[in-house]
C-alpha positions in Angstrom: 0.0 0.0 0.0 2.8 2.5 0.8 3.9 1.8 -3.3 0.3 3.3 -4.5 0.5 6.5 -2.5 4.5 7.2 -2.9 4.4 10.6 -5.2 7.6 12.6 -6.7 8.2 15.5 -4.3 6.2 18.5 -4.4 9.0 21.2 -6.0 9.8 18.6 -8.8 6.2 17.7 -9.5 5.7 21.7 -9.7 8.5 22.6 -11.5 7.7 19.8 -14.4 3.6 21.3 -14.6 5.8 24.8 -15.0 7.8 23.6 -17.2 4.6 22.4 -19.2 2.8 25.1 -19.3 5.7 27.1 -20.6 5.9 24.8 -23.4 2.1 25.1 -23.9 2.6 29.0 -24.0 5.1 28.7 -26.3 3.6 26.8 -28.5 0.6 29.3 -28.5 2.9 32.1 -29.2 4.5 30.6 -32.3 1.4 30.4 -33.7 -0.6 33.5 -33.2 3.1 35.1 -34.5 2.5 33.0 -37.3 -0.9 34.1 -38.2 0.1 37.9 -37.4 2.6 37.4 -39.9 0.0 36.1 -42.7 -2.1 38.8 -41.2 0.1 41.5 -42.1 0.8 40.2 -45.5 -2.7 40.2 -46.1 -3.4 43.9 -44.9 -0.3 44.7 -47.2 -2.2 43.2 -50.3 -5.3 45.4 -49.5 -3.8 48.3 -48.8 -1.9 48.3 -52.4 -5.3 47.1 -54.2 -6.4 50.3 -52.2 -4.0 53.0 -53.4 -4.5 51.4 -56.7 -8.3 52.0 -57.1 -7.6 55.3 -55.9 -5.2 56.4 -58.4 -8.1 54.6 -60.7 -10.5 57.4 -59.3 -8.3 60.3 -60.0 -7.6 59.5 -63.4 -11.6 58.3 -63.9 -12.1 62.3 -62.5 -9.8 63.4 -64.5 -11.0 62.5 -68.0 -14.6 63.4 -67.0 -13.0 67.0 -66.1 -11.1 66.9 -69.7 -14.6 65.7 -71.2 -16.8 68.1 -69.2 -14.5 70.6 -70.6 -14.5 69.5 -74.4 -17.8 69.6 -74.1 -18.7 72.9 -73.0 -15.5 74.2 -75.7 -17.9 72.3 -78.0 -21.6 73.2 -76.8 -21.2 76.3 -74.7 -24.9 75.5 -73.4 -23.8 72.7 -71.4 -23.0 73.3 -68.0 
């Protein structure tokens, strides 16, 4: 009976769940570090997809400005 009840002593047994739960941690961190990282790349892509359709919009407004102007050169009733 004194076999079944023998356990490791107490600072061991705590320093080993520690030890575990560090590992866990870890673990945790290399992975959310990881997804911030495909996170980022992401946001990078949008944001340059962004700036592009910008630019897209100031050149869109300014052929309708050229236009708008050719057309009042061409009918001075337009406005």
């Amino acid at each position: 009976m004194a076999d079944e009840y023998q356990t490791k002593p107490t600072l061991e047994t705590i320093l080993e769940r520690i030890n575990a739960v560090a590992q866990t941690v870890e673990g945790l961190r290399a992975e959310m570090e990881q997804r911030f990282d495909a996170l980022d790349v992401r946001l990078d892509r949008i944001e340059g997809v962004a700036f592009e359709t910008k630019g897209n919009f100031h050149t869109l407004r300014a052929d309708f400005n050229e236009l708008r102007a050719a057309l009042r050169e061409h009918f001075p009733v337009v406005k």
